[in-house]
MIFI-859936 format. One line per field, with one value per residue (C-alpha): residue in three letters; x, y, z. Coordinates in steps of 0.2 Angstrom, whole numbers, plus 5000, padded with zeros to 4 digits. Layout:
<rs>
aa: c(ALA:...)
u: c(X:...)
v: c(Y:...)
w: c(Z:...)
</rs>
This chain:
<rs>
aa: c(UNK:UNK:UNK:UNK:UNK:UNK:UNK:UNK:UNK:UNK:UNK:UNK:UNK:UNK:UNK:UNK:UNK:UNK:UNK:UNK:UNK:UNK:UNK:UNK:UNK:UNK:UNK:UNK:UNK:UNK:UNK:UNK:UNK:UNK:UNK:UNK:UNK:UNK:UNK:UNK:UNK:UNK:UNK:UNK:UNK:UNK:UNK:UNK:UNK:UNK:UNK:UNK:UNK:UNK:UNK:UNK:UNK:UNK:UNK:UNK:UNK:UNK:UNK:UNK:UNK:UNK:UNK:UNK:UNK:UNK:UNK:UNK:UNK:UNK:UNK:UNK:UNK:UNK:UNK:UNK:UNK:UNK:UNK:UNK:UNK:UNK:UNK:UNK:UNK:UNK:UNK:UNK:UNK:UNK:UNK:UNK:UNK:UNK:UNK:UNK:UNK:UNK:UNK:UNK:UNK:UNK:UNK:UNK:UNK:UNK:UNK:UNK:UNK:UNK:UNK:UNK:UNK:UNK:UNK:UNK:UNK:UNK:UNK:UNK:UNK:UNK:UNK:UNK:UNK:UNK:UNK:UNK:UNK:UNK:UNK:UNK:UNK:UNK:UNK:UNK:UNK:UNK:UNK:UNK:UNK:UNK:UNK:UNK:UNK:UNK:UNK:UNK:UNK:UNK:UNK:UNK:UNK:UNK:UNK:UNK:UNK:UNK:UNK:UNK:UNK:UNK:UNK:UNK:UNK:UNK:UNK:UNK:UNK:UNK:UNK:UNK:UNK:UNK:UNK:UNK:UNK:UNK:UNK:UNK:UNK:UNK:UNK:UNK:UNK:UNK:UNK:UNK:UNK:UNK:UNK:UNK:UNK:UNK:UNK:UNK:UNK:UNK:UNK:UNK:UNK:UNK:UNK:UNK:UNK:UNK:UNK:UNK:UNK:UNK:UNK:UNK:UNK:UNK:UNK:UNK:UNK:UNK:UNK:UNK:UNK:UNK:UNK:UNK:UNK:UNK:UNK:UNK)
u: c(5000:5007:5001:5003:5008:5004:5004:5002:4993:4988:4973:4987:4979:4993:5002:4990:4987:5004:5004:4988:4995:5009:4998:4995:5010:5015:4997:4996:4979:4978:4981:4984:4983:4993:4983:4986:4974:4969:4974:4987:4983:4967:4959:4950:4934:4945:4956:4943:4934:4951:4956:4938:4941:4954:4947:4960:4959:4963:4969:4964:4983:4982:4976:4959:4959:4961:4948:4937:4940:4939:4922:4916:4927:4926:4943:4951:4948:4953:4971:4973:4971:4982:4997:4994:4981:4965:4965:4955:4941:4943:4937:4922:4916:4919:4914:4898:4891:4893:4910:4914:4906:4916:4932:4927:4925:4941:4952:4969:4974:4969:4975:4976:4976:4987:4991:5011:5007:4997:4998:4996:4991:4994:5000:5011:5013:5003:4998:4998:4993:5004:5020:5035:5046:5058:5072:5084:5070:5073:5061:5061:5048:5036:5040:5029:5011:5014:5004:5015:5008:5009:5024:5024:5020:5013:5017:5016:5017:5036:5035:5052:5054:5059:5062:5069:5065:5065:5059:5053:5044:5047:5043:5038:5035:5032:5036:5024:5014:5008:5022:5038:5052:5066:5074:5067:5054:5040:5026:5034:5027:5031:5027:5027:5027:5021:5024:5046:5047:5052:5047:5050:5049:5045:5046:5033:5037:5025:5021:5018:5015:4998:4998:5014:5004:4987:5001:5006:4991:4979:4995:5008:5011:5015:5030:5032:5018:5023:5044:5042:5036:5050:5066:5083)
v: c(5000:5016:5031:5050:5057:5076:5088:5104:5114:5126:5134:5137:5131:5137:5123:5111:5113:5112:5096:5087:5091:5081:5066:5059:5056:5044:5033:5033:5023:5033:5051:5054:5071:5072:5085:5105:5106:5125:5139:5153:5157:5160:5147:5134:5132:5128:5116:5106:5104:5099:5086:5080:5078:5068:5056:5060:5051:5065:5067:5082:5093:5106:5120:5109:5109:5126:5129:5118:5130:5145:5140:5138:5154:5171:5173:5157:5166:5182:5174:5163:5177:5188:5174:5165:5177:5179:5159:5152:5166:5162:5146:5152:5165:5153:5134:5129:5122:5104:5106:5115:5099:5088:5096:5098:5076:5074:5058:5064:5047:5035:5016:5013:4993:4986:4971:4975:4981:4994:5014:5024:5045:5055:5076:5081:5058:5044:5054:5071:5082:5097:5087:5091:5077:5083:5074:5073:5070:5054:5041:5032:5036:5034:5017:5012:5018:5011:4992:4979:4978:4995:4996:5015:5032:5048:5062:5081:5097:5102:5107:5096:5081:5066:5046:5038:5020:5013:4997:4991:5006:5019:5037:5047:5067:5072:5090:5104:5107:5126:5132:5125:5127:5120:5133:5126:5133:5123:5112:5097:5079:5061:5044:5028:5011:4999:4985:4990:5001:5014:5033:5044:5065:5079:5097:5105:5122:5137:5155:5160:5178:5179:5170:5182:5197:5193:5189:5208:5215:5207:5204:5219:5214:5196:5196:5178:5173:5178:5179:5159:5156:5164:5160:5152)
w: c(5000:4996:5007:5006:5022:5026:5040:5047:5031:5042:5030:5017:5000:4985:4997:4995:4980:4974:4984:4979:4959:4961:4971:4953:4950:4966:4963:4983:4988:5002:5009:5029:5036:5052:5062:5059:5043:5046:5058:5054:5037:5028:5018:5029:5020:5004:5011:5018:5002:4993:5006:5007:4987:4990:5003:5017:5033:5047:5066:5079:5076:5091:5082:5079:5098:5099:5087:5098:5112:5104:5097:5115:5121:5115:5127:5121:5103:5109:5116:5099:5086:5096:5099:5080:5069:5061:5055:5068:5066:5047:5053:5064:5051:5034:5040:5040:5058:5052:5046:5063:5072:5063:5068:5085:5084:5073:5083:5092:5086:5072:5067:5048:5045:5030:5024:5030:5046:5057:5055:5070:5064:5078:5077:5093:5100:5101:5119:5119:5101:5108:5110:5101:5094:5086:5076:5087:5103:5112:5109:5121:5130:5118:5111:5128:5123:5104:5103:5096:5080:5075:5062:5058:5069:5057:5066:5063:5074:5073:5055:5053:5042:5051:5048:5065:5070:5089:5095:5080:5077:5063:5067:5052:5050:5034:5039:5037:5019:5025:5036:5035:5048:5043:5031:5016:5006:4998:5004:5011:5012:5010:5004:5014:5005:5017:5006:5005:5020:5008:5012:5002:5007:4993:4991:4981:4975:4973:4972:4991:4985:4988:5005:5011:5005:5014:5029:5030:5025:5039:5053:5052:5071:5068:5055:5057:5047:5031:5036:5038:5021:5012:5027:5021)
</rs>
């Protein structure tokens, strides 16, 4: 089985898009979304419609959880579009009740059964969405709360690409398709071939101008936003 692995789009769709383009070219049977599809950027109704095009099976990331509470909190919304922007109120103003009810239900963890082996989807670790394991985070404490027949851990959250194994286990982050940290620009994820083992991690370039633009335009205060998309 071969299987798509993304994470963290973070409402970004020129990155998805540029993404989902070069899906037809790998013939994956499947596409897994590792948590973080919206928050930060601007186009949450859009990226829900494309991933629901393309059948992905998706995990709770944390800004889903945030969502969650800000839905139910107008300070938890007040203190999120301060500290990350206007994505989350993109959300609340441009989803539909039932979308927003079926993020609010999204899994923090799923189990994908192959024929090869189990597929454990989870965004921060298999216990905690807002945990960072980043590549060089010991693993060891993890290993623990993984069944025995689980082969592969999709993770997201750190926005970092990552490939380690322990105890059997092969921990995979696809790295961030919206907002990646890692210096290298592009929307980043990866292939997993269940059958050979093999994964395989891409780079999809695209104009970020628009998104960057809409960045300084709707959050002078918060550089970041658009200073991430274009960093060296």
């Amino acid at each position: 089985m071969r299987l798509a692995l993304l994470s963290d789009i973070h409402a970004n769709l020129p990155a998805l898009e540029a993404v989902v383009k070069s899906l037809a070219a790998q013939r994956c049977d499947s596409v897994i979304v590792a948590g973080d599809s919206v928050g930060y950027y601007f186009w949450p109704k859009e990226v829900l419609s494309l991933l629901n095009e393309i059948s992905a099976v998706s995990v709770a990331g944390n800004h889903e959880v945030m969502l969650t509470n800000s839905r139910a909190d107008s300070n938890s919304l007040e203190e999120n579009v301060a500290r990350y922007g206007s994505g989350l109120l993109r959300c609340l103003t441009d989803l539909s009740s039932s979308q927003l009810d079926q993020i609010d239900v999204l899994p923090h963890t799923r189990i994908m059964e192959t024929m090869d082996g189990k597929v454990l989807i989870c965004h921060g670790s298999p216990t905690n969405v807002d945990e960072y394991i980043y590549p060089d985070t010991s693993l060891t404490h993890l290993r623990p709360h993984i069944a025995d027949d689980v082969r592969w851990v999709v993770m997201g959250h750190t926005h970092y690409p990552m490939d380690r194994s322990e105890g059997g286990v092969t921990f995979i982050n696809p790295g961030s398709v919206g907002q990646p940290r890692n210096g290298k620009p592009g929307a980043h994820w990866a292939t997993l071939d269940t059958e050979t083992g093999k994964i395989d991690f891409f780079t999809e370039l695209y104009d970020t101008t628009m998104v960057v633009n809409l960045a300084r335009k709707l959050h002078p205060e918060l550089p970041y936003l658009s200073e991430i998309l274009s960093r060296i």
